[in-house]
Every structure is written in structure tokens, then in C-alpha cells.
C-alpha positions as CSV (number, residue, x, y, z in Angstrom):
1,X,22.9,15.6,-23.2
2,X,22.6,18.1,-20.2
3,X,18.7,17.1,-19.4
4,X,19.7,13.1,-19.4
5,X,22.4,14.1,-16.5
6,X,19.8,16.5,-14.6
7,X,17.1,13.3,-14.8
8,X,19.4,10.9,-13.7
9,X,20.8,13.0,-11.4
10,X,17.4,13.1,-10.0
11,X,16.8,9.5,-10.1
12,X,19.9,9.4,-8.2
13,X,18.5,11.7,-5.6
14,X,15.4,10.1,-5.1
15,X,16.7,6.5,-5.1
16,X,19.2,7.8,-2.2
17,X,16.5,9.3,-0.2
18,X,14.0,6.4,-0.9
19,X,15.9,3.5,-2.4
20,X,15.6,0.6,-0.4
21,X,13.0,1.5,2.3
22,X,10.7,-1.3,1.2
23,X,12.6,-4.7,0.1
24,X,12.2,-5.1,-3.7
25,X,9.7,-7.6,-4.0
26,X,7.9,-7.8,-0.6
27,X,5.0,-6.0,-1.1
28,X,2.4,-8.3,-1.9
29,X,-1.5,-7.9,-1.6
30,X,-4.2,-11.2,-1.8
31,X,-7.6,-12.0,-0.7
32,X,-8.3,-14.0,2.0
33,X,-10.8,-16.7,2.4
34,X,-13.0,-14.4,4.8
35,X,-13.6,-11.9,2.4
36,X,-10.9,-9.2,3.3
37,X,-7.6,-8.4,1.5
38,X,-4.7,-8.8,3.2
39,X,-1.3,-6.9,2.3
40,X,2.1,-7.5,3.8
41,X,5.7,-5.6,3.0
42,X,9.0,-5.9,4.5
43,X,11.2,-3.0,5.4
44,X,15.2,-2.6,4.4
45,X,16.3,0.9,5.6
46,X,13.7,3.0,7.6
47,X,16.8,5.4,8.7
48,X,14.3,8.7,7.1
49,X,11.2,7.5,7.4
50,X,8.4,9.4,9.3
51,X,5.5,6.9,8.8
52,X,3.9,4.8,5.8
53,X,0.6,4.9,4.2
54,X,-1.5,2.3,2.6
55,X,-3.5,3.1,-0.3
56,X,-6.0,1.5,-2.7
57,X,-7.0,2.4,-6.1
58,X,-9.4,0.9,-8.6
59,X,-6.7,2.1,-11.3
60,X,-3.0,1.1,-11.8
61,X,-2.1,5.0,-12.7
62,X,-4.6,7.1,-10.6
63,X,-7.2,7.4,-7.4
64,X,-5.5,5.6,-4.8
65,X,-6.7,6.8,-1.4
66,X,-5.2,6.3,2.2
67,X,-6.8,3.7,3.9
68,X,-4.3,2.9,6.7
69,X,-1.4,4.8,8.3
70,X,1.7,3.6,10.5
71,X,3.0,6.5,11.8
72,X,5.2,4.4,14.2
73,X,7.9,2.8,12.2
74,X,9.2,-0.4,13.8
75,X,12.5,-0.8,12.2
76,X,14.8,-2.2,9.8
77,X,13.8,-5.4,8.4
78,X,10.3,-5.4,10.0
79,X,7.1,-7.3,8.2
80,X,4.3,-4.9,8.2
81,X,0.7,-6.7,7.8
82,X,-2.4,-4.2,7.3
83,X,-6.1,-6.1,6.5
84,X,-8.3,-4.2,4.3
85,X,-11.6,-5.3,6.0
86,X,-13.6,-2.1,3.8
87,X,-13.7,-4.5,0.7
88,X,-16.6,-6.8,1.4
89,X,-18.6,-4.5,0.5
90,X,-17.9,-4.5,-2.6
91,X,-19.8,-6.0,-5.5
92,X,-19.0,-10.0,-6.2
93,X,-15.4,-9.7,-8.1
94,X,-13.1,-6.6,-8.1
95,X,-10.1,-5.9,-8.7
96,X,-7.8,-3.4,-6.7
97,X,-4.4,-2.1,-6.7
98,X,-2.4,-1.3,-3.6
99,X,0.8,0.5,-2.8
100,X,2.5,2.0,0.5
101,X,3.1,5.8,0.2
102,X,6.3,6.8,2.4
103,X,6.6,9.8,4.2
104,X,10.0,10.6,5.2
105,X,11.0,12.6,8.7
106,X,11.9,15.6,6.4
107,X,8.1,15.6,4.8
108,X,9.6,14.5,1.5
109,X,7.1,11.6,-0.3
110,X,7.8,8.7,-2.2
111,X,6.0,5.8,-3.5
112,X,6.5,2.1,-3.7
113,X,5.4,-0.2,-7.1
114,X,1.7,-1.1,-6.6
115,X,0.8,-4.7,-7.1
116,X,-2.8,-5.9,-8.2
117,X,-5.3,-8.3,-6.2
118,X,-8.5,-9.6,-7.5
119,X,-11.2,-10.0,-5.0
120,X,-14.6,-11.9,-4.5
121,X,-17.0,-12.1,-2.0
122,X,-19.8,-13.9,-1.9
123,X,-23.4,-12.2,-1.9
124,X,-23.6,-13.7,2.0
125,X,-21.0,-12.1,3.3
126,X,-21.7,-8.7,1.4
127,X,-25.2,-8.9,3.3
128,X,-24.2,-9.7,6.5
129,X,-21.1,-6.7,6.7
130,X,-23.7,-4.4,5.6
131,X,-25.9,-5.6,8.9
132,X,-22.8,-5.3,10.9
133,X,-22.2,-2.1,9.7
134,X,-26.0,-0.1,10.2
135,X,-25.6,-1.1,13.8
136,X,-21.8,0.4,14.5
């Protein structure tokens, strides 16, 4: 009975320090017709945090990398939009998961859910990025 009370009480902890940064339902990732995936959240309380972090994983439960950063948060209630342009260079149909990683003023971490997106691009728009890219 003593190990239920310490993991609630750390459920407890971590819902108080992170509950209710991100509005329950907000995040939301989908493709766009120009062959980028666009993902948008809305912010409740951003009283502790120090900036946000957008990652990207082929896996629901492992790999997600950073591929954004706000390190600026704009306050409570704000709409945050961040376009993943890096995905048309993928191959026809993927599938990704995203979710925000919060880094609070005090250097604590927390995650929001992820949500899942599945993307296709067409072979002319592959071929054309990769152009773009080889003369950046």
C-alpha cells in the first residue's frame, strides 16, 4: 500500500509542475497539401516554462529527435504553429509521430502525448527538394 501512495504522490508532483501547460487536446500534427507537416498546440499555464521542443519519431515509444525549439514562450493561451519542411524528403508514404518536450525554468523535463500523422509526397516534389537542397 506504501509504493501506490509514493507513485501517486509522484503523479501528483509531476501533474502540478506540468499539468496543464499544453491544453488537453490541442496538439494536433497533419500533412499539408505542399508536402510538409504542419503541427499546432495551444498553451494553458506557461507560469514554469523555460522553452518547448518539437520532436519527431518514426516510433510511438522511442527515437524522437528535436527538430524545433521555442525558447521564447509567448504566454498563456497562445497557439504555437511549427512546419516540418525536413519531410519531403522522405520516401512516398510515412508515417511519423510528434510530441512537444517542455523544459521548465528550473531545468525539470516533461513531455506531452504524441499524436500520429501519415504523410505522402509525391516522387516530384521529393526531386525537386533534393535540387533545392544540393544548391543551399
Amino acid at each position: 500500500m506504501k509504493r501506490f501512495y509514493s507513485i501517486a504522490g509522484l503523479v501528483v508532483v509531476a501533474f502540478l509542475a506540468f499539468g496543464g501547460v499544453i491544453k488537453y487536446g490541442s496538439l494536433q500534427a497533419q500533412s499539408d497539401n505542399s508536402g510538409n507537416i504542419v503541427i499546432q498546440w495551444q498553451s494553458e499555464d506557461e507560469s514554469n516554462v523555460g522553452a518547448y521542443y518539437v520532436q519527431r519519431s518514426a516510433s510511438a515509444s522511442s527515437g524522437y529527435q528535436d527538430v524545433s525549439s521555442i525558447f521564447k514562450p509567448r504566454g498563456n493561451y497562445f497557439t504555437y504553429q511549427f512546419t516540418d519542411y525536413a519531410v519531403f524528403k522522405t520516401t512516398e508514404t510515412n508515417s511519423y509521430f510528434y510530441r512537444i518536450r517542455i523544459e521548465g525554468k528550473d531545468n525539470s523535463e516533461s513531455y506531452s502525448d504524441h499524436v500520429f500523422v501519415t504523410h505522402t509526397t509525391s516522387g516530384v516534389r521529393r526531386t525537386w527538394g533534393s535540387l533545392k537542397a544540393m544548391f543551399r
